[in-house]
LUMTI-892032 format. One record per residue (C-alpha): x, y negated, z; residue in one letter. Coordinates in nm, 2 decimals. Layout:
N
{u: X	v: Y	w: Z	type: a}
...
***
This chain:
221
{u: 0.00	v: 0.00	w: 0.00	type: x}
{u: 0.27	v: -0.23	w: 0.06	type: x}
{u: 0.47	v: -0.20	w: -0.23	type: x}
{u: 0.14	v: -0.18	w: -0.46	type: x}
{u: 0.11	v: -0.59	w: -0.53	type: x}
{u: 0.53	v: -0.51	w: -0.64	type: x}
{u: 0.45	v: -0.26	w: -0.86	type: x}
{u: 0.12	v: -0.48	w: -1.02	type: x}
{u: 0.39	v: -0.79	w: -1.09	type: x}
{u: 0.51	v: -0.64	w: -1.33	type: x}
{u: 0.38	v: -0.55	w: -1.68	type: x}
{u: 0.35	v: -0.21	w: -1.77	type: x}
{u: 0.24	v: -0.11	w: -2.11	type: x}
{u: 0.42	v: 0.24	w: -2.13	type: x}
{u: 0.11	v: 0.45	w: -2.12	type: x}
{u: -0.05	v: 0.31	w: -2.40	type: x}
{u: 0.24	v: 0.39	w: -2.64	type: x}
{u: 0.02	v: 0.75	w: -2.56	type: x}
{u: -0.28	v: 0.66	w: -2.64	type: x}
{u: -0.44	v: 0.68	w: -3.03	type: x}
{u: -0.50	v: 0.30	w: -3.15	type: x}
{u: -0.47	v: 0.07	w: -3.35	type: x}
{u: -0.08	v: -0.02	w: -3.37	type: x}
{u: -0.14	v: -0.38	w: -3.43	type: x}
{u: -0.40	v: -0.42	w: -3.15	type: x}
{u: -0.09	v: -0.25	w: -2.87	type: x}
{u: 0.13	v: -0.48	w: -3.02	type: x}
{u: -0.10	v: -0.80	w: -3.00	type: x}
{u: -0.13	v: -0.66	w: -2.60	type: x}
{u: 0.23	v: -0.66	w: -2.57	type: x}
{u: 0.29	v: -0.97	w: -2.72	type: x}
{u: 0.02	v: -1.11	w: -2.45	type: x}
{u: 0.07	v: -0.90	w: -2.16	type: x}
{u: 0.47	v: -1.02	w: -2.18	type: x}
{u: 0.39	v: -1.37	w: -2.18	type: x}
{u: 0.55	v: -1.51	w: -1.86	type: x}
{u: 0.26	v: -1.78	w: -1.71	type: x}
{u: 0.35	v: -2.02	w: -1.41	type: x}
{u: 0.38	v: -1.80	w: -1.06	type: x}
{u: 0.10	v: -1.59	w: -1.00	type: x}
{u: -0.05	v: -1.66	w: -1.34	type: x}
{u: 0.13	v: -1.41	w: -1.53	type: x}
{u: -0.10	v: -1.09	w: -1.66	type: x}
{u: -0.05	v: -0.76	w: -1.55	type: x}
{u: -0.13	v: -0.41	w: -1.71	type: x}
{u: -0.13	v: -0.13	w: -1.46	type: x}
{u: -0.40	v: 0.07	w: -1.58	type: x}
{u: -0.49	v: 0.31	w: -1.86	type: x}
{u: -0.77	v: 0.14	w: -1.97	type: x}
{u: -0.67	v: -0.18	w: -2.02	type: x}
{u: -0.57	v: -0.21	w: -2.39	type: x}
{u: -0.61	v: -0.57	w: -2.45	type: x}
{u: -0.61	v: -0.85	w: -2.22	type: x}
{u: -0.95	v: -1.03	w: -2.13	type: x}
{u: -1.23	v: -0.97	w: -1.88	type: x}
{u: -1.34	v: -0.65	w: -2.06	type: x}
{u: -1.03	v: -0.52	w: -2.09	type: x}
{u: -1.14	v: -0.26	w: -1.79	type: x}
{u: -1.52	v: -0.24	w: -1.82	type: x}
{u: -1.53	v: 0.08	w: -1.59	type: x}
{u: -1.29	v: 0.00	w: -1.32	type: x}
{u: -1.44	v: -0.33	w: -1.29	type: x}
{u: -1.81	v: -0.19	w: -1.27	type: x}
{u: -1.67	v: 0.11	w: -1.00	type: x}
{u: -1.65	v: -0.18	w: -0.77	type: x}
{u: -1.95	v: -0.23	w: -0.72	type: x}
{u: -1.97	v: 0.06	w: -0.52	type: x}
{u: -1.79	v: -0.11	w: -0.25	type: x}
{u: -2.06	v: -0.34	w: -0.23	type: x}
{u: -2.32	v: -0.07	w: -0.20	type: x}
{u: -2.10	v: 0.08	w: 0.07	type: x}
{u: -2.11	v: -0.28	w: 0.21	type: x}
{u: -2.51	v: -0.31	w: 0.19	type: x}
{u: -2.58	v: 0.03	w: 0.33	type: x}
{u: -2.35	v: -0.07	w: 0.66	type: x}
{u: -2.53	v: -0.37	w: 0.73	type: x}
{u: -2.91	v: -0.20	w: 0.65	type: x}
{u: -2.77	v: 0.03	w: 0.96	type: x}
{u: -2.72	v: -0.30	w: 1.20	type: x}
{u: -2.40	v: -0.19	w: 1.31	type: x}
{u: -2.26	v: -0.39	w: 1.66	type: x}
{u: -2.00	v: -0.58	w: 1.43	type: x}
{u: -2.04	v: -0.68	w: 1.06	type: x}
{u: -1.68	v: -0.71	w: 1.02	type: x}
{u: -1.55	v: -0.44	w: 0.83	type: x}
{u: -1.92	v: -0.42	w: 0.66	type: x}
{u: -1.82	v: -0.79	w: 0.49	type: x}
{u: -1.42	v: -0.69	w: 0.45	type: x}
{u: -1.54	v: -0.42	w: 0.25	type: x}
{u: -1.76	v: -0.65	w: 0.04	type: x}
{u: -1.43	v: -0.89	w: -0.01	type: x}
{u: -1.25	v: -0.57	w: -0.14	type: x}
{u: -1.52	v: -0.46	w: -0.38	type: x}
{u: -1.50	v: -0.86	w: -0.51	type: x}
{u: -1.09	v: -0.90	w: -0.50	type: x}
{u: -1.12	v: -0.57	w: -0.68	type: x}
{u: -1.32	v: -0.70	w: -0.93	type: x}
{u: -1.15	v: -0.99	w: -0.97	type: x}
{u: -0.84	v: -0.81	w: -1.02	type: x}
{u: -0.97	v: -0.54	w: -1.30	type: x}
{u: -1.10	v: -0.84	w: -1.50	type: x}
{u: -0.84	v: -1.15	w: -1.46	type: x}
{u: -0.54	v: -0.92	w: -1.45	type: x}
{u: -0.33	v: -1.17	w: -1.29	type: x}
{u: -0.06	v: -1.12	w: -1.03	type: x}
{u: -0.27	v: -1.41	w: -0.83	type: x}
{u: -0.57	v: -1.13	w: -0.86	type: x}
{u: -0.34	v: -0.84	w: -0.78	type: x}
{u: -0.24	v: -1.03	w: -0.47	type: x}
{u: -0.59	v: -1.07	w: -0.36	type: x}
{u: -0.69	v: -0.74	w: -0.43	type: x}
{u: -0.37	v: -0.57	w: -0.22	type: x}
{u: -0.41	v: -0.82	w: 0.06	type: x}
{u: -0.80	v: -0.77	w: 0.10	type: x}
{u: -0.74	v: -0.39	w: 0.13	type: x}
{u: -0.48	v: -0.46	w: 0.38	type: x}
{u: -0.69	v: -0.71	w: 0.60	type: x}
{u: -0.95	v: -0.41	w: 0.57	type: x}
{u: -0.74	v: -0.14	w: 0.66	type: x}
{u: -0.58	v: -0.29	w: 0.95	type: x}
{u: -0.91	v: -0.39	w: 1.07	type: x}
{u: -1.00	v: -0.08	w: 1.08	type: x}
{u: -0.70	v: 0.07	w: 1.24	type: x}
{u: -0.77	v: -0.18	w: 1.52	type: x}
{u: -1.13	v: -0.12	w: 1.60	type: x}
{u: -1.06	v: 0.31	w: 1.57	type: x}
{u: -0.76	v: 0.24	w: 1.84	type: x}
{u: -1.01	v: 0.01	w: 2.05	type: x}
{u: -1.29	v: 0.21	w: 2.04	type: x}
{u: -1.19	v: 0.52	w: 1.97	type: x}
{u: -0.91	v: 0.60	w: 2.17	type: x}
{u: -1.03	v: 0.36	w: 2.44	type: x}
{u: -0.71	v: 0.14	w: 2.44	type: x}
{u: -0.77	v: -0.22	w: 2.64	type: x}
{u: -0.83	v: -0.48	w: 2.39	type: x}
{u: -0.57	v: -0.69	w: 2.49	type: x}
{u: -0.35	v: -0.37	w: 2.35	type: x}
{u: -0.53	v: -0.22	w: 2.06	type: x}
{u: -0.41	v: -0.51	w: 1.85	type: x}
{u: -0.02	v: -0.36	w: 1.86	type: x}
{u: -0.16	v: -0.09	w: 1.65	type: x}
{u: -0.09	v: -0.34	w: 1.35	type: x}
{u: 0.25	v: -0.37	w: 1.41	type: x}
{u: 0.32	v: -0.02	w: 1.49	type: x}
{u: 0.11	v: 0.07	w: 1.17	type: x}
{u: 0.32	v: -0.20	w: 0.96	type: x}
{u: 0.65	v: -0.06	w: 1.06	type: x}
{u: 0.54	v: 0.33	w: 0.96	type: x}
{u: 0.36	v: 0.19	w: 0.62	type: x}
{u: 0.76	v: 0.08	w: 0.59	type: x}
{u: 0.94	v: 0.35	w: 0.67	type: x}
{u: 0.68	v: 0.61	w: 0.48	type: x}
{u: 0.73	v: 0.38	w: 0.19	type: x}
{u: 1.08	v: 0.39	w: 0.16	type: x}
{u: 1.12	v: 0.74	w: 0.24	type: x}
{u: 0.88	v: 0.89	w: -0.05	type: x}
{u: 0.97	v: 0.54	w: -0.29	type: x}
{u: 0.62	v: 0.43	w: -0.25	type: x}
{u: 0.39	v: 0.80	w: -0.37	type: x}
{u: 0.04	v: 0.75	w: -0.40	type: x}
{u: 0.10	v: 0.37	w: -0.50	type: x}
{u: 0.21	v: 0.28	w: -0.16	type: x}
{u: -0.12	v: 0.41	w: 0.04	type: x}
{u: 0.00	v: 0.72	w: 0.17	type: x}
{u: 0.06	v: 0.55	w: 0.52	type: x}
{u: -0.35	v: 0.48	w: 0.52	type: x}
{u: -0.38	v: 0.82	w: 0.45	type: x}
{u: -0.19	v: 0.96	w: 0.71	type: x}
{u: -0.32	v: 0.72	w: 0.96	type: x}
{u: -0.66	v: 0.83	w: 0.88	type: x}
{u: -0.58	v: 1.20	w: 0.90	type: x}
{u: -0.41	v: 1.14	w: 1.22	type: x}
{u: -0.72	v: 0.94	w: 1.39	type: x}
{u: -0.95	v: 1.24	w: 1.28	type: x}
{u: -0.73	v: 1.50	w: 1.47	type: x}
{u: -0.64	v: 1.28	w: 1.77	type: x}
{u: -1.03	v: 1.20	w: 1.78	type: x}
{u: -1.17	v: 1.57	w: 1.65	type: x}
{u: -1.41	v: 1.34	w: 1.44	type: x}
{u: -1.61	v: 1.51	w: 1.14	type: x}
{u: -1.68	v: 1.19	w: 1.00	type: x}
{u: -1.36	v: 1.07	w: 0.98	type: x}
{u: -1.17	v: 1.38	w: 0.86	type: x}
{u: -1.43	v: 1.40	w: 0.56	type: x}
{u: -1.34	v: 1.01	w: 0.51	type: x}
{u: -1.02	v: 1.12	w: 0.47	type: x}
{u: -1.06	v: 1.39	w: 0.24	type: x}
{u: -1.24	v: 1.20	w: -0.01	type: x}
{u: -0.93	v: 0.95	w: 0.06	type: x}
{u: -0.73	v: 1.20	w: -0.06	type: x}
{u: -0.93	v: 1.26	w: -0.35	type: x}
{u: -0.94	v: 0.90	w: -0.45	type: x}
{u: -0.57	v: 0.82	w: -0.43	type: x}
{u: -0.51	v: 1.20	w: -0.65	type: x}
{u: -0.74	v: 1.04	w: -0.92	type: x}
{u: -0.57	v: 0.73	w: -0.90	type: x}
{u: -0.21	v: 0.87	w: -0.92	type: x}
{u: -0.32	v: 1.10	w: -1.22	type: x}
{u: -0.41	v: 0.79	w: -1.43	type: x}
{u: -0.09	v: 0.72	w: -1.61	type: x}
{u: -0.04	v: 1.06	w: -1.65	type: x}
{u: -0.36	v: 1.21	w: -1.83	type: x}
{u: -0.40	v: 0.88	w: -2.03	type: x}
{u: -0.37	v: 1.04	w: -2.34	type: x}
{u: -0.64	v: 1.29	w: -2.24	type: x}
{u: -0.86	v: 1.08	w: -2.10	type: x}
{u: -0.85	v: 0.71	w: -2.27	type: x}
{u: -1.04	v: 0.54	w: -2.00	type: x}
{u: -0.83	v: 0.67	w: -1.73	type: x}
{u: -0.92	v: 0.79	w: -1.39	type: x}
{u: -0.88	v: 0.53	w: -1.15	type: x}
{u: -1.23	v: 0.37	w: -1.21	type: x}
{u: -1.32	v: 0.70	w: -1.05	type: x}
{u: -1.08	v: 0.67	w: -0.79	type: x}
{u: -1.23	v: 0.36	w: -0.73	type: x}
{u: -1.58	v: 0.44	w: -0.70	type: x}
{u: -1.50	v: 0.70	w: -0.42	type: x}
{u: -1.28	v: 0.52	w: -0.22	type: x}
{u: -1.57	v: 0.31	w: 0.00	type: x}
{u: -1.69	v: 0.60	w: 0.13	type: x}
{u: -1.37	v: 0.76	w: 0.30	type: x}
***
């Protein structure tokens, strides 16, 4: 997770050399995606999809967001003691969105920070309430968290795009805790960050790639 908004800076357009298309259309992308724009104005191309830059470049992996806001929607309808992470979820399904249609590092940065905001949220409230640490405590669970998202990330060189460390975490709160809930959240986690990982490398065999489907699941781990 923490290297992800490093690894969206950069323009990547290695996957489409295979992909069937029209060669002038990937060179027109290139061309485009290469042009350097003030700071975080500059375009990025990390997914399979994307062939062309634009707001429809990503049709599906913009529209999978939306199920972040009907993750967001169902949360509230339930009247939970804290609309917090109901609304940070919203913000991720919109950063999200704003990131599969822009394209911009400025939209990358948004997208990696809102899911970072949400995640440590979450680690705080499961370390609160969960395992019943005094509040004026449960907030050194970000810290801690930070520095194992570090280490994890340079041990394994960032694997499943720098959000293995969520993974574990949530793995690790489901055994501590013996909760269902949360060991099926993180098993469709694990699901979501797979289909993610495999979208570079069945682009050829699937065109639209598979991290809109990554995306779709991801709310509800």
């Amino acid at each position: 997770m923490l290297d992800a908004l490093l690894q969206r800076s950069t323009p990547d357009t290695d996957h489409h050399a295979r992909r069937a298309g029209n060669g002038a259309t990937r060179r027109a992308w290139r061309r485009s995606a290469l042009f350097t724009l003030p700071h975080y104005g500059r375009r990025v191309d990390g997914y399979c999809e994307r062939l062309a830059p634009g707001l429809l470049g990503e049709p599906l992996n913009a529209l999978s967001n939306a199920a972040f806001l009907v993750a967001a929607a169902l949360l509230i309808a339930r009247r939970p003691r804290s609309l917090l992470l109901p609304v940070l979820l919203a913000v991720v399904g919109l950063c999200s969105l704003a990131f599969h249609t822009f394209a911009t590092t400025a939209t990358a940065a948004l997208d990696t920070l809102s899911i970072l905001a949400s995640v440590l949220t979450a680690i705080v409230l499961l370390t609160r309430h969960g395992l019943q640490v005094r509040r004026s405590h449960a907030w050194l669970a970000v810290p801690a968290f930070v520095a194992f998202a570090l280490l994890v990330t340079l041990l394994l060189r960032g694997a499943l795009g720098g959000y293995l460390p969520a993974l574990l975490t949530l793995a690790a709160f489901a055994i501590a805790l013996r909760d269902r809930l949360l060991a099926i959240a993180a098993t469709v986690f694990t699901v979501s960050l797979t289909l993610r990982t495999l979208d570079t490398p069945l682009c050829a065999a699937i065109p639209t790639g598979t991290t809109g489907c990554g995306t779709a699941s991801t709310p509800w781990s």
